[in-house]
Every structure is written in structure tokens, then in C-alpha cells.
MDAnalysis code that builds the backbone (N, CA, C; Angstrom):
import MDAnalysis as mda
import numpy as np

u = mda.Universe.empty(300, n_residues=100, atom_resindex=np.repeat(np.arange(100), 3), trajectory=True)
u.add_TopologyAttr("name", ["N", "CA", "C"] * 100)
u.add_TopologyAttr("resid", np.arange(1, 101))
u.add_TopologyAttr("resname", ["UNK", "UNK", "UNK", "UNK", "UNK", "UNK", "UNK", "UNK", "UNK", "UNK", "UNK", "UNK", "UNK", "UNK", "UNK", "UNK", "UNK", "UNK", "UNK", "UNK", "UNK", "UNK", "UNK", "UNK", "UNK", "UNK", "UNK", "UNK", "UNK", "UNK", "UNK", "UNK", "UNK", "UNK", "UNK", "UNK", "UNK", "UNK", "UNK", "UNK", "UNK", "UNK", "UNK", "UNK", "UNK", "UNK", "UNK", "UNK", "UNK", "UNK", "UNK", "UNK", "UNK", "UNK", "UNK", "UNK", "UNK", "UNK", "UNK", "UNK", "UNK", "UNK", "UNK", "UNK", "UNK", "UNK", "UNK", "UNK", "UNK", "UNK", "UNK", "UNK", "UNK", "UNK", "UNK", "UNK", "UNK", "UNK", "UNK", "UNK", "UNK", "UNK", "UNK", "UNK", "UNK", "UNK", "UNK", "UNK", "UNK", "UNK", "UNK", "UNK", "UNK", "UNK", "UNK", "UNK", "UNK", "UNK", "UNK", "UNK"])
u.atoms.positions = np.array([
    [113.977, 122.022, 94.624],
    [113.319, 122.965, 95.511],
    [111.990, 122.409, 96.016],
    [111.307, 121.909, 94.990],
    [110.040, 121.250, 95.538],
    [110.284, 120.198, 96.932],
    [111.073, 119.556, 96.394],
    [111.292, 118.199, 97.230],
    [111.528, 119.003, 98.840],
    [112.340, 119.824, 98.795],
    [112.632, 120.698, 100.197],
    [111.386, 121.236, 100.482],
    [110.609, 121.743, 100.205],
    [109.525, 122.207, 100.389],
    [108.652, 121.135, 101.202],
    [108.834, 119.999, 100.625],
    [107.337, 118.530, 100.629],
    [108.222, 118.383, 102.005],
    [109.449, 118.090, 102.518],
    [110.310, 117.955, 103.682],
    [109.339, 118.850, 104.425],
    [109.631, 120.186, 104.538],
    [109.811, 121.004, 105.499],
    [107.933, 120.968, 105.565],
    [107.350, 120.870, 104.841],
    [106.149, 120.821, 105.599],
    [105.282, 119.384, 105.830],
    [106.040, 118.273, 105.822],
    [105.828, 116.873, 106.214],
    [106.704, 117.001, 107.916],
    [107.376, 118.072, 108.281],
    [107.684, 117.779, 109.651],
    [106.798, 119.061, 110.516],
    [106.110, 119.735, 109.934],
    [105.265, 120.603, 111.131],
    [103.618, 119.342, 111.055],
    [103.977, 118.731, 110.048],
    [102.156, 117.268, 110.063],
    [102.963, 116.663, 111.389],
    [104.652, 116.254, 111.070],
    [104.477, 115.184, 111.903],
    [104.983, 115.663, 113.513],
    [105.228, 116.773, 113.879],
    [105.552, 116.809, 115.381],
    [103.990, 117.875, 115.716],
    [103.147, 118.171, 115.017],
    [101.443, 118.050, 115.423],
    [100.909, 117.086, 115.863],
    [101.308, 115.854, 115.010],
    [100.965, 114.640, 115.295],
    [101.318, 113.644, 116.016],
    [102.840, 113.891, 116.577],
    [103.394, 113.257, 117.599],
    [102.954, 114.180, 119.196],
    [102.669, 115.322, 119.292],
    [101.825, 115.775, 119.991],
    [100.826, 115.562, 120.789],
    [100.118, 115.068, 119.669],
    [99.007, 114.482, 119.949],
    [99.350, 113.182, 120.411],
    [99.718, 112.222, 119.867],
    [100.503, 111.173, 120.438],
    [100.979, 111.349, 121.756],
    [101.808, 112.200, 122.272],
    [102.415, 112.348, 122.762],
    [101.624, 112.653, 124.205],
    [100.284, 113.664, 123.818],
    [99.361, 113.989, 124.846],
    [98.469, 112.855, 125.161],
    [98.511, 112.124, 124.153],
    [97.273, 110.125, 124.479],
    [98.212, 109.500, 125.339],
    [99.534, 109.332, 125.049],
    [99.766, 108.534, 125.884],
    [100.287, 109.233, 127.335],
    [100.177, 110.128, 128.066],
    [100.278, 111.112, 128.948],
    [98.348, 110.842, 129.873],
    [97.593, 110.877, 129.063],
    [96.114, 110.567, 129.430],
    [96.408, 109.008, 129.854],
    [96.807, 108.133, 128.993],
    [96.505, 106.857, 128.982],
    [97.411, 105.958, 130.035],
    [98.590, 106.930, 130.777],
    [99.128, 106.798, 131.525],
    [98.133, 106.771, 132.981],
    [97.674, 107.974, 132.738],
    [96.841, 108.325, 133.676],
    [95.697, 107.165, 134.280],
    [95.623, 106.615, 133.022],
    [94.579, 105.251, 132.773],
    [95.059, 104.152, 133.841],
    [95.813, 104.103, 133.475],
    [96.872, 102.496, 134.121],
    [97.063, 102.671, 135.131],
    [97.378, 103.979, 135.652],
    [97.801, 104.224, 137.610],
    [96.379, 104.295, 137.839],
    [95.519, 104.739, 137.285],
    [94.098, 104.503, 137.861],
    [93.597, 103.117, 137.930],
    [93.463, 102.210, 136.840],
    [93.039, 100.890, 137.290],
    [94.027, 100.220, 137.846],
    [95.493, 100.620, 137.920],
    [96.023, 99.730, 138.623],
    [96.243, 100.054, 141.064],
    [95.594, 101.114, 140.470],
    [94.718, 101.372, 141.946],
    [93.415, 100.777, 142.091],
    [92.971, 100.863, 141.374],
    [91.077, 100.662, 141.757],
    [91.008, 99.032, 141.592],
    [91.643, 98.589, 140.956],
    [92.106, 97.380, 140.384],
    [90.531, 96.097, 140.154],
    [90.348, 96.856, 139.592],
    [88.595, 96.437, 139.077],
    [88.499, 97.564, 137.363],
    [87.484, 96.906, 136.786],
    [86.932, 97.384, 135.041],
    [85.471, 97.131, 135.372],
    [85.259, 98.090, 135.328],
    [83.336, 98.236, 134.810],
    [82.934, 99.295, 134.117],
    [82.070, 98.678, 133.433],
    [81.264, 99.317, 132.303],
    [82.156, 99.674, 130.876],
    [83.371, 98.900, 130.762],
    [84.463, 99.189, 129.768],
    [84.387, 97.527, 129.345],
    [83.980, 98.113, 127.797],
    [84.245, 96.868, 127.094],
    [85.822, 96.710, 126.447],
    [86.285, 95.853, 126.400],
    [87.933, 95.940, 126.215],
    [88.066, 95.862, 124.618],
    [87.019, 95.514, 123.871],
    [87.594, 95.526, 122.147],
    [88.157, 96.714, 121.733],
    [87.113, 98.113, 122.248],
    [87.998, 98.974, 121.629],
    [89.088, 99.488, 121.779],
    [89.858, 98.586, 123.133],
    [91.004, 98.687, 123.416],
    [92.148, 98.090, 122.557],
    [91.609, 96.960, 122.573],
    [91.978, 96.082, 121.303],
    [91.991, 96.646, 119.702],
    [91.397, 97.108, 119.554],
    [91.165, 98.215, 118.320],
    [92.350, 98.904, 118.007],
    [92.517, 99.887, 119.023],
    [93.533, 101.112, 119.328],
    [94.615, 100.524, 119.518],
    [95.045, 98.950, 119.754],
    [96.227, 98.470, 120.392],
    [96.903, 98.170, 118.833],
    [95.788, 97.248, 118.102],
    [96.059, 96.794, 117.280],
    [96.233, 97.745, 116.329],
    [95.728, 99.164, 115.799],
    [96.018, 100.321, 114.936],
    [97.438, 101.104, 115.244],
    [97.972, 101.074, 116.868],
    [98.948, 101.419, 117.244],
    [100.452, 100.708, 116.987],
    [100.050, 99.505, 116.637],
    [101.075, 98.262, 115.885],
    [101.523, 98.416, 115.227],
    [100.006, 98.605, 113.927],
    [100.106, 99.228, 112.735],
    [101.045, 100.771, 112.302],
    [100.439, 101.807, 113.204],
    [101.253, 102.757, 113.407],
    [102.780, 102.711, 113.131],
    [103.632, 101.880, 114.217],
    [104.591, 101.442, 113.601],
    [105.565, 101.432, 112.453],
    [104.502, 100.909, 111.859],
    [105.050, 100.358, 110.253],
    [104.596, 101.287, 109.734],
    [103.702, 102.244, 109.907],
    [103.415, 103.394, 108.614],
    [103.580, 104.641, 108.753],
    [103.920, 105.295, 110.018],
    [104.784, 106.448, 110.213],
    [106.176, 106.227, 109.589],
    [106.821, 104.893, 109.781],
    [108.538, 105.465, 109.133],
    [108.422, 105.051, 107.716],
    [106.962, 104.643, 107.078],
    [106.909, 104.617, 106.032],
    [106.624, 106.271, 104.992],
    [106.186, 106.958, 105.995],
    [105.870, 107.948, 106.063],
    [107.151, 109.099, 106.289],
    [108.139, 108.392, 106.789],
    [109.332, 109.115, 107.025],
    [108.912, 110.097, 108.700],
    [107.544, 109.893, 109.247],
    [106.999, 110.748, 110.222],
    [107.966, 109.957, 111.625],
    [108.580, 110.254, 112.162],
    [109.961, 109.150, 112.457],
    [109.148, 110.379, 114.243],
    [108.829, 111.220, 114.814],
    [108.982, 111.918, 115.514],
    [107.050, 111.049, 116.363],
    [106.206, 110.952, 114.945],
    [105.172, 110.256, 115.030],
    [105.121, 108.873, 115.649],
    [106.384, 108.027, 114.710],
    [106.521, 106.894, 115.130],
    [106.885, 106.733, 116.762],
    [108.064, 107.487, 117.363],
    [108.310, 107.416, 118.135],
    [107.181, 107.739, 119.944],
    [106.152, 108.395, 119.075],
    [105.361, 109.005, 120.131],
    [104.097, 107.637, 119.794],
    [104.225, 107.108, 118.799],
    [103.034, 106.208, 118.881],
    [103.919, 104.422, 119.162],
    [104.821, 104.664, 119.193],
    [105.776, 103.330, 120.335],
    [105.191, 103.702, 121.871],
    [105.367, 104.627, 122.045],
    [104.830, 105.191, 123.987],
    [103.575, 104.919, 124.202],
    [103.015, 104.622, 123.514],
    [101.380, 105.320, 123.572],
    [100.912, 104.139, 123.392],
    [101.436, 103.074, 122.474],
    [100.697, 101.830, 121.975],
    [101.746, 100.822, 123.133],
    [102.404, 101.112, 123.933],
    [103.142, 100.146, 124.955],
    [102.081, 100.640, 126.391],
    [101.791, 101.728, 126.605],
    [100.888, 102.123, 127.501],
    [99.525, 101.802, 127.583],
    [99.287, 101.649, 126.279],
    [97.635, 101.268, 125.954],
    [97.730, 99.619, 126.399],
    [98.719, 99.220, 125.995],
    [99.220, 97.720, 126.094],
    [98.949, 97.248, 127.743],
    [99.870, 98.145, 128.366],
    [100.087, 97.710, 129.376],
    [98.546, 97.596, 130.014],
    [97.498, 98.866, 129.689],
    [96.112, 98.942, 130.384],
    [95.558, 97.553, 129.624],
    [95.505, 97.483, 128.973],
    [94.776, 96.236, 128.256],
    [95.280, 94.779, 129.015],
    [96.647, 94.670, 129.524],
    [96.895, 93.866, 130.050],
    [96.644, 93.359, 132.018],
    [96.228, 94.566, 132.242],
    [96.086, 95.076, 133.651],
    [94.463, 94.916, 133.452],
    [93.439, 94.851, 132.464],
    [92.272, 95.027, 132.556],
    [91.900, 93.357, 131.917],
    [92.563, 92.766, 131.412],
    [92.358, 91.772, 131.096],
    [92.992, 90.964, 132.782],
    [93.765, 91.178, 133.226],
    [93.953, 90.421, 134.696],
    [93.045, 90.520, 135.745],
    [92.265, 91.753, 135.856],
    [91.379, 92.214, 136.631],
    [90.332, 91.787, 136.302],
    [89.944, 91.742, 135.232],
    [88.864, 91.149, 134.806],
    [88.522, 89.468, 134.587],
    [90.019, 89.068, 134.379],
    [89.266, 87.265, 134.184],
    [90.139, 87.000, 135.153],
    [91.210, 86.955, 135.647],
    [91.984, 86.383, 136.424],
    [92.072, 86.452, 137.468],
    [91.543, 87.581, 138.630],
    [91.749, 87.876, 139.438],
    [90.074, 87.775, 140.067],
    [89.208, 87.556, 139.080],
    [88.021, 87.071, 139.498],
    [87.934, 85.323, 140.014],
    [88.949, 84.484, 138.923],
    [89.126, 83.624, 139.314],
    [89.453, 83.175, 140.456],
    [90.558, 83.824, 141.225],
    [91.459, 83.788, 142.301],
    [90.534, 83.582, 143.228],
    [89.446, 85.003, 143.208],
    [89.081, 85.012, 144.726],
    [87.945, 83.571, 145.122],
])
């Protein structure tokens, strides 16, 4: 009975938490169609992007360690989106300065 119990309230933590997940990467979307319009970075230092990219990796591996499988899945979206801005801000920023 216990064990059913530790279940049933390890899945209202984890679809709160994929939620939330779920609402970052919905914002962070928002992120990427924005610089990939404006297509310039200022006043954004990129580590703590790097930070969040690299904790979102992590994520990964410790939600289905967690059995939070609803978590995991919302922090795959979210850490491929963050990805993609990090990669769009790293082009804008060194590469495309080069060019011109």
C-alpha cells in the first residue's frame, strides 16, 4: 500500500514539473524566433546559457532515474530549444561578425 501511495504522489511532483518544463520551453521558443529575427545578441552573456544547457543534459539522466518519465520528456523540448538559441547566438555573435 505504501509503495502505491509513493507512485501516486511522485506523478502529481512530476506533471507540475513537466509543466513547468513544458511552459520554459514555450518562452524559450519564443527566444529563438526572436533572435533568429533580430539576428544580433546584446547585453546577453551566453554562459548562463551554457549553464541551463548543460543542467538540461543532465536532466536527462535524472528524471528517468527518478522514474519522472513525463519530466524527462518536457526537459528533452526545452534543453533542444535552449540548444538551438545557444547555437543561433553563438553564430550571431562570432560568425556572422566575421563575415561582414
Amino acid at each position: 500500500m505504501l509503495a502505491v501511495g509513493l507512485v501516486s504522489m511522485t506523478m502529481w511532483q512530476d506533471k507540475v514539473n513537466s509543466s513547468l518544463l513544458g511552459l520554459s520551453a514555450i518562452l524559450l521558443a519564443m527566444n529563438v524566433r526572436q533572435l533568429y529575427q533580430d539576428k544580433t545578441v546584446r547585453g546577453v552573456s551566453l554562459w548562463p546559457v551554457v549553464l541551463y544547457d548543460v543542467w538540461g543534459i543532465w536532466d536527462l539522466y535524472y528524471f528517468p532515474s527518478l522514474n519522472q518519465w513525463f519530466s524527462m520528456c518536457a526537459s528533452f523540448i526545452a534543453c533542444c530549444i535552449n540548444t538551438v538559441w545557444l547555437a543561433l547566438a553563438i553564430y550571431y555573435t562570432y560568425f556572422k561578425r566575421a563575415a561582414q
